[in-house]
C-alpha positions as CSV (number, residue, x, y, z in Angstrom):
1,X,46.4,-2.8,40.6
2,X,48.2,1.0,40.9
3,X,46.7,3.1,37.8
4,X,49.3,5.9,39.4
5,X,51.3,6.7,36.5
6,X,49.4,5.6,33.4
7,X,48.1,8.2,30.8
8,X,45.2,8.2,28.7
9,X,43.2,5.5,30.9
10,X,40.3,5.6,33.0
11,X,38.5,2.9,35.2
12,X,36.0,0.3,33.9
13,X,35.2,-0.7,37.1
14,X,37.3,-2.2,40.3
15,X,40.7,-4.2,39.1
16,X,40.0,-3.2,35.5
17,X,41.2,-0.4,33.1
18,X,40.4,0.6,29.2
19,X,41.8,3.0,26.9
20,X,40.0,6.2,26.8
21,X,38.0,6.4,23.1
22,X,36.8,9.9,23.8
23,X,37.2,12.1,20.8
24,X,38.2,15.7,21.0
25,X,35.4,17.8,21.7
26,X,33.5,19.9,19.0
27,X,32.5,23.1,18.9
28,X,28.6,23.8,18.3
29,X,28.9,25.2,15.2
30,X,31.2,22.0,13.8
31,X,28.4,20.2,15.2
32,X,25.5,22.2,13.2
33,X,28.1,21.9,10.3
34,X,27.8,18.3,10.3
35,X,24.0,18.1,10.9
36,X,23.4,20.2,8.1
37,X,25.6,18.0,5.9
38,X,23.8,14.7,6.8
39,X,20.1,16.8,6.6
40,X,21.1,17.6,3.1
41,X,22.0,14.1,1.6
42,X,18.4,13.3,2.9
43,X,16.3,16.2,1.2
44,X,13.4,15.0,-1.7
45,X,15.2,16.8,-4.3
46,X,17.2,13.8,-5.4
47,X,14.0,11.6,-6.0
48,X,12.8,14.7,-8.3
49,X,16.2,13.7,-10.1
50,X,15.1,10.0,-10.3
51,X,11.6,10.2,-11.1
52,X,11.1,13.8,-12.3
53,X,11.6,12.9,-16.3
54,X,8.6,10.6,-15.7
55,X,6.2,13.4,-15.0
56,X,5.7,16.6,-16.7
57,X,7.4,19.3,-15.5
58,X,4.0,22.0,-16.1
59,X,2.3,19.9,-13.6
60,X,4.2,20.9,-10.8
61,X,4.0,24.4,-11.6
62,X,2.8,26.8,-9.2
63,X,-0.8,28.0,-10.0
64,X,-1.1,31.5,-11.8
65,X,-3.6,32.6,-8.6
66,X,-4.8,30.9,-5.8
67,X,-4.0,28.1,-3.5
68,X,0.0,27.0,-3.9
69,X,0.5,29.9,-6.3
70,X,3.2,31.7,-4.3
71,X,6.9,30.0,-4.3
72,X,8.0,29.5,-1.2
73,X,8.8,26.4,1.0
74,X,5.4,24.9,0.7
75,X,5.3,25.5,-3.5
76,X,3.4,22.7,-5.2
77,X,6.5,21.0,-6.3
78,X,7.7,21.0,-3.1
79,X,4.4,19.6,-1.1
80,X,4.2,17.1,-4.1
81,X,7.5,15.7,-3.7
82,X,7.9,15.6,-0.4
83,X,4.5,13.7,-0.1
84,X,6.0,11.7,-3.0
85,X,8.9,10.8,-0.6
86,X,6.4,10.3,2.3
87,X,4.7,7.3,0.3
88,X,7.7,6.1,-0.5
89,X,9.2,6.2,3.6
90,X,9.7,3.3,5.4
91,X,8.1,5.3,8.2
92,X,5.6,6.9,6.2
93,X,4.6,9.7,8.7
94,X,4.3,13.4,7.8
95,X,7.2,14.6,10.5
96,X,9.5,12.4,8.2
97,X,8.5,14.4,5.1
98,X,8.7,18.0,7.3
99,X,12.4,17.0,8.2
100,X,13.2,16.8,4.5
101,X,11.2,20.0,3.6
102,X,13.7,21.1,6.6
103,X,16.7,19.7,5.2
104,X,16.1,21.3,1.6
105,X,15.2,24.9,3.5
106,X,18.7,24.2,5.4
107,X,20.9,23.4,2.5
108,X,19.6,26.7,0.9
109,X,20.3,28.9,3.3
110,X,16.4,29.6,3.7
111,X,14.2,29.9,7.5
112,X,13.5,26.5,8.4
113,X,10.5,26.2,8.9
114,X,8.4,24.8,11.8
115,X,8.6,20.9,13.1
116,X,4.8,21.5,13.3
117,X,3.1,19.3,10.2
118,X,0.3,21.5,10.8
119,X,1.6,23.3,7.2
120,X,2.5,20.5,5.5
121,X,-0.8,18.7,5.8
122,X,-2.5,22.5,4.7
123,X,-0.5,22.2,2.0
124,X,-1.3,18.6,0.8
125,X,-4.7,19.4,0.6
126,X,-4.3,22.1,-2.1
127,X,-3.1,20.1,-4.2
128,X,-5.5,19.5,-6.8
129,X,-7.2,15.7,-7.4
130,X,-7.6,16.7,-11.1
131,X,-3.8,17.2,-11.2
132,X,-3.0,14.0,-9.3
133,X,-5.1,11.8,-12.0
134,X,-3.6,13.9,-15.1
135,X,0.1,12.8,-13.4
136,X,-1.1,9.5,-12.9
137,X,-2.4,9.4,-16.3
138,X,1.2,10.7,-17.5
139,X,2.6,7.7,-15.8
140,X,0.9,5.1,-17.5
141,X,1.5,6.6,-20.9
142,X,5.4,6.9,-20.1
143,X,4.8,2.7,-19.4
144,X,3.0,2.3,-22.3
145,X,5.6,4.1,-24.7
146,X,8.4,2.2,-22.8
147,X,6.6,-1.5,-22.9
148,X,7.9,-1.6,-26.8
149,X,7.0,-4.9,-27.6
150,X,4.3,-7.3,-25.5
151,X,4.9,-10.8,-24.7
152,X,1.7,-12.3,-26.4
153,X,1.3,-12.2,-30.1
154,X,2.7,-8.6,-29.6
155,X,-0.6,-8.0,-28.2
156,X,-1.2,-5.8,-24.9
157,X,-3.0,-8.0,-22.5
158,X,-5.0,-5.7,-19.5
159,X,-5.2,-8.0,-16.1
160,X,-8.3,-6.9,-14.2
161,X,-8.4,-7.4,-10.4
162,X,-10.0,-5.6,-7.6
163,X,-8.6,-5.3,-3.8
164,X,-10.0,-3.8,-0.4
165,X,-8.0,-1.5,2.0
166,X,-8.7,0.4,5.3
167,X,-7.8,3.8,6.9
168,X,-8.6,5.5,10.4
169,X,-11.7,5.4,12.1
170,X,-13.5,9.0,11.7
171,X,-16.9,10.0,10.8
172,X,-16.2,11.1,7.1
173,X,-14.9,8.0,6.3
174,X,-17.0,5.8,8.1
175,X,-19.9,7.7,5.9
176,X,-17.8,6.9,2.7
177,X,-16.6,3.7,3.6
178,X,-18.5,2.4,6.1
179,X,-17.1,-0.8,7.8
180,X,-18.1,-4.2,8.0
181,X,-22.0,-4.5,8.7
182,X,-20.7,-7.9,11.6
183,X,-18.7,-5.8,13.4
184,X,-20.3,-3.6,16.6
185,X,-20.1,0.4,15.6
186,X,-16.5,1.8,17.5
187,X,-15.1,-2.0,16.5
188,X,-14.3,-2.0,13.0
189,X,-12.4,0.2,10.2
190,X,-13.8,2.2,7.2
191,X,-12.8,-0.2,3.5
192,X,-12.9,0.9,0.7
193,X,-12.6,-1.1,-3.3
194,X,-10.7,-0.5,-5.9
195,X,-11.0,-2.2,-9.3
196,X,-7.5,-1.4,-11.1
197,X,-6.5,-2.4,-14.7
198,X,-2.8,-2.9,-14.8
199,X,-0.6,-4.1,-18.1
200,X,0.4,-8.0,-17.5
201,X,3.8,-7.1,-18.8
202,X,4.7,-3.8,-17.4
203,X,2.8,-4.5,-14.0
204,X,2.3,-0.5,-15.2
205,X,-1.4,0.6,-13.4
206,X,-3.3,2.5,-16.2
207,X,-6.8,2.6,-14.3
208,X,-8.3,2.5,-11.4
209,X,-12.1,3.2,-9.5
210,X,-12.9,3.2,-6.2
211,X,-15.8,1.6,-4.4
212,X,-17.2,1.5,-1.0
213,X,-18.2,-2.7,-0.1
214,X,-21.4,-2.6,-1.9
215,X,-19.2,-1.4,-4.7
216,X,-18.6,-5.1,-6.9
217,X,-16.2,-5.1,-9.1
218,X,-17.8,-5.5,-12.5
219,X,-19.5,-1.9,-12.3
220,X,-16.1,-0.3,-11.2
221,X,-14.6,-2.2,-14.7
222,X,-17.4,-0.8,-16.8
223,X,-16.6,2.7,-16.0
224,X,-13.0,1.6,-17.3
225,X,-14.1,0.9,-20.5
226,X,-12.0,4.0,-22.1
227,X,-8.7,2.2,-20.9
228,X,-9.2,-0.3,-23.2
229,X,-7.6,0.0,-26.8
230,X,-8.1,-2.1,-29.8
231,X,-6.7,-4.9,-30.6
232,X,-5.8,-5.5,-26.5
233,X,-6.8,-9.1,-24.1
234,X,-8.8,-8.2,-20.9
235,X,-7.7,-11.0,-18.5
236,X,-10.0,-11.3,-15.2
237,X,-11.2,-14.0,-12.8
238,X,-14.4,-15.3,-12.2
239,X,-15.9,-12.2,-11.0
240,X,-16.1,-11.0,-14.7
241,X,-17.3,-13.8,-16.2
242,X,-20.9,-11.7,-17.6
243,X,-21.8,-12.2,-21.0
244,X,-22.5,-8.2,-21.4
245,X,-19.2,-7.4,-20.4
246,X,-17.7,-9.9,-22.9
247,X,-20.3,-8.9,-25.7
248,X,-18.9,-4.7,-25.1
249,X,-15.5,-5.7,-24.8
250,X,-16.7,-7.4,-28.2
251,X,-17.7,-4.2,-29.6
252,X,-14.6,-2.4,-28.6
253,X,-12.2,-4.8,-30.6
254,X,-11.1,-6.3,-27.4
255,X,-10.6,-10.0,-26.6
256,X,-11.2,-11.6,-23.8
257,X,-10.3,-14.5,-21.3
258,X,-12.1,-15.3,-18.1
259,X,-12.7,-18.4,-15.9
260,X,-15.8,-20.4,-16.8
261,X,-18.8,-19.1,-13.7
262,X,-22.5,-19.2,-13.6
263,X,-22.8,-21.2,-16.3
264,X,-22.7,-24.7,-16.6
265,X,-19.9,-26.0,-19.5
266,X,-20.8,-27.1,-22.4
267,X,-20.6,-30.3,-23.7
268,X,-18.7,-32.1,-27.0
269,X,-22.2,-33.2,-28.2
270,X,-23.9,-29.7,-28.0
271,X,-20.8,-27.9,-29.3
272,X,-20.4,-25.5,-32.5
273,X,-17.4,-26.7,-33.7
274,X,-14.6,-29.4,-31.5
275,X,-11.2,-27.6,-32.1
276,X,-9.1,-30.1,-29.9
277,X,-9.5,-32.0,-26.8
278,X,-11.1,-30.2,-24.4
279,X,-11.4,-27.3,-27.0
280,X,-14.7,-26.6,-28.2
281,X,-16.2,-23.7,-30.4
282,X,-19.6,-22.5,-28.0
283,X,-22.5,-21.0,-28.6
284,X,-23.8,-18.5,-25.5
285,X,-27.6,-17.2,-25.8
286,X,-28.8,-14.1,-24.4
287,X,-29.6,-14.9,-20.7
288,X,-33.1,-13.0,-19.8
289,X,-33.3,-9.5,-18.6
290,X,-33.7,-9.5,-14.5
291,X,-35.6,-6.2,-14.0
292,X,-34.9,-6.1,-10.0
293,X,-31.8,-7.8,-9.8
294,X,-29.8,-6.2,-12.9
295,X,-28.2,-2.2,-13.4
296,X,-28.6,-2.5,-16.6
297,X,-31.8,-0.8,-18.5
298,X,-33.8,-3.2,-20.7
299,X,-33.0,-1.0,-24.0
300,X,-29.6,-1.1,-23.4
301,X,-29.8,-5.3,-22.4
302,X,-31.7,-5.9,-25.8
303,X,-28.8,-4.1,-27.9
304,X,-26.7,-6.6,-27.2
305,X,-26.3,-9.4,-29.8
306,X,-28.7,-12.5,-29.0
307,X,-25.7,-14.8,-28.9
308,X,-22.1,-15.1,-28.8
309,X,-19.7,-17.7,-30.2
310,X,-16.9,-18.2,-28.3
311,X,-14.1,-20.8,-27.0
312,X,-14.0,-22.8,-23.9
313,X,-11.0,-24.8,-23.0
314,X,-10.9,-27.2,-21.0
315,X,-7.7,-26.8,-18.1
316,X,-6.3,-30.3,-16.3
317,X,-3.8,-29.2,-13.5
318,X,-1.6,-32.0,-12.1
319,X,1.2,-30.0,-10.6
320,X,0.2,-30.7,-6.4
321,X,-0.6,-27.0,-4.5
322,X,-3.9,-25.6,-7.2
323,X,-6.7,-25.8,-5.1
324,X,-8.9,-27.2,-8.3
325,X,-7.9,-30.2,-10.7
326,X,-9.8,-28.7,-13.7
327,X,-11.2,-25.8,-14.6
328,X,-13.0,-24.0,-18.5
329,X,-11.2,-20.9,-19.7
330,X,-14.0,-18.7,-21.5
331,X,-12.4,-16.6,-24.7
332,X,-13.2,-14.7,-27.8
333,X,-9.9,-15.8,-29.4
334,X,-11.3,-18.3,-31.7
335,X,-8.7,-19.0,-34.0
336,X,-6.8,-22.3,-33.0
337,X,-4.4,-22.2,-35.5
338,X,-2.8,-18.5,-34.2
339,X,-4.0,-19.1,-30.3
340,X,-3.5,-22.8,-29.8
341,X,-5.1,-24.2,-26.0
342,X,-1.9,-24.4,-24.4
343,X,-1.3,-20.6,-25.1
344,X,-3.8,-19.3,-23.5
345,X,-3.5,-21.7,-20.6
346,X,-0.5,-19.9,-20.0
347,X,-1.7,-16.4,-20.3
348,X,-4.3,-17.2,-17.9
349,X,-2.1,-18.6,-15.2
350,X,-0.1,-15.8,-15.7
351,X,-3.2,-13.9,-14.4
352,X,-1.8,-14.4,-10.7
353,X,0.4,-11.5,-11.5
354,X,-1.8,-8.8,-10.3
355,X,-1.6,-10.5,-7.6
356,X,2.1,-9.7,-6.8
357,X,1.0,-6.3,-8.4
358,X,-1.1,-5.6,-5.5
359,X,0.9,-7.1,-3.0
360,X,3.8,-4.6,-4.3
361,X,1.6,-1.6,-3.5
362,X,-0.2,-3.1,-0.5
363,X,2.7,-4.5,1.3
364,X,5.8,-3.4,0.1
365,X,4.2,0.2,-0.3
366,X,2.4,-0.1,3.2
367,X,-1.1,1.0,1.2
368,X,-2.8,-1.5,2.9
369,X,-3.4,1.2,5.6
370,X,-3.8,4.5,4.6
371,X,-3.6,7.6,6.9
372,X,-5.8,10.4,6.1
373,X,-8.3,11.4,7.6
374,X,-10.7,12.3,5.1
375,X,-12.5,11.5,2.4
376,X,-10.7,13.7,0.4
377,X,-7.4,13.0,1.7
378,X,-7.9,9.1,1.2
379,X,-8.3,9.8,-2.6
380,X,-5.3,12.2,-2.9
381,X,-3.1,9.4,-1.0
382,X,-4.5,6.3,-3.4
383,X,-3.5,8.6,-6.0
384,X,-0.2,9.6,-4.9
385,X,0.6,5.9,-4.2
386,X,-0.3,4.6,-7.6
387,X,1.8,7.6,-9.1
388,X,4.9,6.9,-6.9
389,X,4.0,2.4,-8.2
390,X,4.4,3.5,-11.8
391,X,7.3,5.7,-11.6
392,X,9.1,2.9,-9.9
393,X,7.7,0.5,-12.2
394,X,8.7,2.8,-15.3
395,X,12.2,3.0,-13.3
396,X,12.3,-1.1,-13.5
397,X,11.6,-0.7,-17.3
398,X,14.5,1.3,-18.1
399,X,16.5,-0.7,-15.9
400,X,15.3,-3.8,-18.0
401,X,15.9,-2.4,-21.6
402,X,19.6,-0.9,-20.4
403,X,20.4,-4.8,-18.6
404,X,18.7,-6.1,-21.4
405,X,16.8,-8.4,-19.0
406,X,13.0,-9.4,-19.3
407,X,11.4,-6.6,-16.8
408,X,9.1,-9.3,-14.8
409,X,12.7,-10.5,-13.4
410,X,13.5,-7.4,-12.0
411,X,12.3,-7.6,-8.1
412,X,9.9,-4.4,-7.2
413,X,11.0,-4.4,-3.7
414,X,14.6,-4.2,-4.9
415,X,14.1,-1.0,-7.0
416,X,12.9,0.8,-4.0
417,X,15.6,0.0,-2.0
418,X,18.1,0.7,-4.5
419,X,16.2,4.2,-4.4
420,X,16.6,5.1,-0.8
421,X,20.3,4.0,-0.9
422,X,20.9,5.6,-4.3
423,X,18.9,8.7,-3.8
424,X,21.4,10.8,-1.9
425,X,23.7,11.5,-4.8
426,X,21.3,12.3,-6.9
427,X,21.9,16.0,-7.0
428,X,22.3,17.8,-10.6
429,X,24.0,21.1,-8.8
430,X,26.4,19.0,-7.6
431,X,28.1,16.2,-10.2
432,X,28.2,17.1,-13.8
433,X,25.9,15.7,-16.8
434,X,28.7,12.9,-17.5
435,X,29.0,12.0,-14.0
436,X,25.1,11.8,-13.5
437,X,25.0,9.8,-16.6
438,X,27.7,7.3,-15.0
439,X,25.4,6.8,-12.1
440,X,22.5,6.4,-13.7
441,X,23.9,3.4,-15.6
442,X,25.3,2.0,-12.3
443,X,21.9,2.8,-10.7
444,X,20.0,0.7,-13.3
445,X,22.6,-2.2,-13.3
446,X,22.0,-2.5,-9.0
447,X,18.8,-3.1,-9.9
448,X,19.1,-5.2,-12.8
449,X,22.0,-6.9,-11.1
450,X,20.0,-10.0,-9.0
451,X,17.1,-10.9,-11.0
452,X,13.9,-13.2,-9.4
453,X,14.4,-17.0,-9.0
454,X,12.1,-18.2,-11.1
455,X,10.3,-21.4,-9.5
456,X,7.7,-22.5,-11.9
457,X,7.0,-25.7,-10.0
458,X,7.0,-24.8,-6.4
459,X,4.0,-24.9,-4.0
460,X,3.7,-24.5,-0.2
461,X,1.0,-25.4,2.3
462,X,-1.5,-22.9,2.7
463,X,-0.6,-22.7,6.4
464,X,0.4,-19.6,8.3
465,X,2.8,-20.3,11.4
466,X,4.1,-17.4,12.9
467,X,1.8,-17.7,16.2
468,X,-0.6,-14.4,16.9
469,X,-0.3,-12.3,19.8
470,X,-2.8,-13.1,22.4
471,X,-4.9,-10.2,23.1
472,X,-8.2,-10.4,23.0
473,X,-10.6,-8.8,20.3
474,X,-12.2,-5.4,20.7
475,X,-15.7,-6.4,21.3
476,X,-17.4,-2.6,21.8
477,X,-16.3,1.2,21.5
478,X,-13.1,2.1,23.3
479,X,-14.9,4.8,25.0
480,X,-17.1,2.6,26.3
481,X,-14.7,0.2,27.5
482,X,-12.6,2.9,29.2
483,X,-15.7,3.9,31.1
484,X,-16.2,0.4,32.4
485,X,-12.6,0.1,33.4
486,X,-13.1,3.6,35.1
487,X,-16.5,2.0,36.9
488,X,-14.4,-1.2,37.8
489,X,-11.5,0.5,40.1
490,X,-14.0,2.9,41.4
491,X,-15.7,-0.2,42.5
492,X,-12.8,-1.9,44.0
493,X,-11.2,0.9,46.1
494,X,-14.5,1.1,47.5
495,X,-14.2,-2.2,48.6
């Protein structure tokens, strides 16, 4: 075949011919033009827009002297936001959070400044951890004002749970957090505990202490005890079954409902008062102080009332998937005319909500694996995560109250996404108060817009099959098994 003649063609290869696609050439400086446009659609100054009214703005304000006191690029509401952004980054790493600090020094005309997050991580650790809890703090209030009405007896029920996670391998943290004691020194990870309180119907966090893993979780709870408000339901596993932490919560005008453990149920014949089947009115004694086993100082153990009359309710699960057919719920809500059995049922198999809560900041969050590199650090990033959780979750409520939609049905995962793809126009210099107000509403009804499936009745095998890679475990230090792969090829050229 000739191509002698034809225009605008080039060869593909031998016998065959396609259209030239090649665009007219650029000039550099159409080039940086466009660059510079796409840098600033990706700058952190649009989630300030999102989440900014959810945190006060005197936080964020440069110090009067000191560290982050001068404004310029690395001000503290710039190092917070961009960190803010970095938790919130699929990628997570700090270059991804220098290119926005980039992109907002670009779209103002300032000196870039270095690709080098040698600054930026300076910077984050200025900022203060006192700050970080007081905007965390802010956060859960801004829940607490939104969450107008609560699902049970208008009552605010505080779900208890505690969680492990992991971070890099250095000496401060393996001092803080050292790893498992099974696993050879170079081998293992540094995990930490946390013991959060979060609202059951917010999924709002409002408390949180961290623990290294001879931290149990009942200690953690105890130095929560100022969370707790009158007239509120603490809601926990078996782990906080402890008649001293059910005879404070007692004292501070707080119910609670726990799991039957340690403790053998009682029967119908040895029984204050039968309220039901399966619903009894109990008396609980005063177990004995344990001098070497218990934290707790005789004085304070002997304050405690000498016995406690609660409720235990007998639970019968038929529905296939529970791992137990029966289990005894443990409450002070005593009154079976107002709380009937098959209430509180409910509210306690509702307690497999912190679960999700956690997965949400674990898995959807990536916090499962944090990335500093000390101690320090690894608090400031814990804290930065939960704040960036309860703005989204606070994002979720006013997307629930403007849909008009129970906020449970509004997917977690979904708000964030509808963040990174919403965030870019989210710019108050650049669409007016009615326009902003326009998208806002639009914002909140994408995320409104597919609520959860709700499958009350479905159950899975508790199976995993996605097959894992097969490498083999790291059985000693890695410098030690580099040396011994060194020794091995010396050894064989000598052969």
């Amino acid at each position: 075949m000739s191509v002698s003649g034809m225009k605008n063609t080039t060869p593909y290869f031998d016998g065959f011919l396609i259209h030239t696609l090649r665009r007219k050439s650029r000039s550099t400086q159409q080039k940086m033009a466009e660059e510079r446009d796409w840098l600033a659609k990706k700058t952190f100054q649009q989630i300030g827009e999102l989440c900014g009214k959810f945190i006060p703005a005197n936080l964020l304000q440069s110090n009067a002297s000191g560290n982050l006191s001068r404004n310029r690029i690395y001000s503290k509401a710039n190092v917070f936001w961009a960190f803010f952004s970095q938790i919130l980054s699929p990628d997570g790493g700090c270059k991804e959070a220098v290119k926005k600090l980039q992109a907002y020094s670009s779209e103002r005309g300032l000196k870039t400044p270095s690709s080098s997050t040698a600054s930026y991580c300076t910077a984050r650790t200025k900022l203060e951890l006192a700050m970080l809890n007081e905007t965390l703090e802010q956060t859960a209030k801004n829940l607490d004002r939104m969450a107008e009405t609560y699902s049970f007896h208008d009552r605010r029920v505080v779900v208890v749970d505690g969680t492990g996670f992991s971070m890099p391998d250095t000496e401060a943290n393996q001092k803080e957090w050292p790893q498992s004691a099974s696993q050879k020194p170079g081998c293992g990870f540094p995990t930490g505990r946390i013991c959060a309180c979060f609202c059951l119907d917010s999924g709002g966090l409002l408390s949180h202490r961290i623990g290294n893993k001879k931290s149990h979780e009942l200690p953690l709870l105890r130095d929560q005890h100022s969370t707790f408000k009158q007239d509120d339901i603490f809601l926990g596993d078996k782990a906080f079954c402890s008649y001293y932490d059910i005879a404070k919560f007692k004292e501070l005008g707080v119910d609670s409902v726990v799991p039957l453990a340690r403790r053998k149920p009682i029967s119908g014949a040895h029984c204050v008062k039968k309220l039901g089947d399966g619903d009894l009115l109990i008396r609980w004694t005063r177990p004995y102080h344990q001098k070497k086993r218990s934290v707790i100082s005789r004085e304070e153990w002997e304050q405690l009332p000498k016995e406690l009359i609660l409720r235990q309710i007998k639970v019968t699960v038929a529905q296939p998937g529970f791992r137990v057919e029966e289990y005894y719920i443990i409450t002070t809500l005593l009154d079976e005319s107002l709380y009937s059995a098959v209430e509180i049922a409910g509210l306690y198999f509702r307690r497999w909500d912190v679960e999700l809560f956690f997965r949400d900041l674990k898995t959807t969050m990536n916090m499962d694996i944090l990335r500093c590199q000390t101690p320090e650090m690894i608090r400031k990033e814990i804290q930065m995560y939960f704040i960036a959780y309860n703005c989204i979750r606070c994002l979720m409520c006013a997307a629930a109250t403007e849909a008009n939609v129970p906020v449970r049905l509004i997917s977690f995962k979904g708000t964030i996404q509808a963040m990174r793809n919403w965030e870019p126009i989210f710019d108050s210099t650049q669409i007016s108060k009615t326009d902003r107000r326009r998208i806002l509403a639009d914002f909140y009804e994408s995320i409104a817009r597919v609520p959860i499936s709700q499958r009350p009745d479905r159950f899975e095998p508790r199976r995993v099959k996605r097959r894992p890679k097969p490498f083999p475990l790291m059985t000693s230090a890695r410098e030690v098994m580099k040396e011994n792969l060194n020794k091995e090829k010396s050894v064989a050229k000598q052969v």
